[in-house]
N, C-alpha and C positions, 0 to 999 in steps of 0.2 A: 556329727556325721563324718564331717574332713576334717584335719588337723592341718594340711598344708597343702595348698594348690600348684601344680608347674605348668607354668603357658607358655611354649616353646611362640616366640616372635620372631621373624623376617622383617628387623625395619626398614627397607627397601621396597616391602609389600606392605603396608599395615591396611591400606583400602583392600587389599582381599580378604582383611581376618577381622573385618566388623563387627559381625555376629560371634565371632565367639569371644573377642575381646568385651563384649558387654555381657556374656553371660557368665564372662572371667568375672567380673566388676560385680555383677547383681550377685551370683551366689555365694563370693567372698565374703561381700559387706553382710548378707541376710546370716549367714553362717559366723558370720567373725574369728573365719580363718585366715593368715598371710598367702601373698600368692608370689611367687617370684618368677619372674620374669627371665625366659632362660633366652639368649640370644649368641648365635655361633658367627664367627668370621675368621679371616684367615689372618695369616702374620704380614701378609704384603696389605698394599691399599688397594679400597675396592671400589664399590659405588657409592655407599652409606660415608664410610672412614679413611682415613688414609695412612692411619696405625689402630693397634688392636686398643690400646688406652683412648682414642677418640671414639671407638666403637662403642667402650666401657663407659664412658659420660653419655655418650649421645642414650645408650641403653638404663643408664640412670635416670636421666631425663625425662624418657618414657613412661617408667617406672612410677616417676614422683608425679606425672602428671594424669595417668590412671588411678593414683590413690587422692588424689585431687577430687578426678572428675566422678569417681565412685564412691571415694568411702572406704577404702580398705587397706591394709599394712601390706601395702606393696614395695618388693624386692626385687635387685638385676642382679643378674650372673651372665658374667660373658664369657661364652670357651671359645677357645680357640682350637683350631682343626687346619691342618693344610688340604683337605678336600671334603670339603662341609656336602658334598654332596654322596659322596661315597661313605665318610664317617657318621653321617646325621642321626641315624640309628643310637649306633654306639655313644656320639656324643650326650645324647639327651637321655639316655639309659644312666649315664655317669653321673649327669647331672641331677635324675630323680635321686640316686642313692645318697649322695652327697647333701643331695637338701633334706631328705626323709620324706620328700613329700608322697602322700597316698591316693593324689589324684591329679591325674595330667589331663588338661583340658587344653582342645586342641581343633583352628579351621580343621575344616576338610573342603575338598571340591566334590563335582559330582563323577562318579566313578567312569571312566573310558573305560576302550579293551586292555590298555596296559596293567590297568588295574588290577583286572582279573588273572593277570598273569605274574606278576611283581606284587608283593603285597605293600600296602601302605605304611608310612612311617607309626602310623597310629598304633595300625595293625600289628607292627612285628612291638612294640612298645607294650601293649597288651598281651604279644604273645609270650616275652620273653619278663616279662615285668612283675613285680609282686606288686601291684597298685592299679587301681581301677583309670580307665581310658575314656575321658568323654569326650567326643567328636562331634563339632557342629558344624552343620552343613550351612555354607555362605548361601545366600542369594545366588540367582545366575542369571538378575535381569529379570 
């Protein structure tokens, strides 16, 4: 079906991306595809790290402990970006190509007005993307 999965993480948030990190985990393992774990931070220190090589362990650790708790040949990639908020698009576009992967799975929240006016990181990822985009919607309580 998939040859390779990309799950863009925020490990600073991982209790908002619950649900889609276990559907990262179940359709890996059922599939027996790798999934790599893509995580962006900057060069200064932040919340998570306080250099980009502690970000790249801590984002290892992640990794190893998803293929643990699931079952599947899980991978990190960490980029680095001096404004991961501006660049996050571009970043995780870079990072599908580079890994080949054909399937980004990926939280989402539930959509506000901004939404409908900026589109989502999902969305422009899909738009601009040769690989299929699958979004899962967290809980919201």
């Amino acid at each position: 079906m998939f040859n390779h999965i990309l799950a863009p993480v925020d490990l600073a948030h991982l209790d908002r991306l619950k649900r889609a990190l276990e559907v990262t985990g179940d359709l890996a393992r059922h599939y027996g595809v790798p999934v790599t774990y893509v995580g962006v931070t900057t060069p200064q220190p932040g919340p998570v790290a306080h250099s980009p090589e502690e970000f790249t362990a801590k984002l290892a650790d992640f990794a190893s402990g998803e293929a643990a708790k699931y079952g599947h040949d899980a991978r990190s990639k960490a980029m680095i970006s001096h404004d991961p908020a501006i660049d996050l698009d571009h970043v995780l576009h870079e990072a599908r190509q580079e890994i080949g992967a054909d399937l980004v799975l990926m939280g989402s929240h539930m959509p506000a007005l901004r939404d409908y006016l900026w589109p989502s990181h999902g969305g422009k990822l899909a738009l601009h993307g040769h690989s299929s985009v699958f979004l899962v919607r967290e809980d919201d309580g």
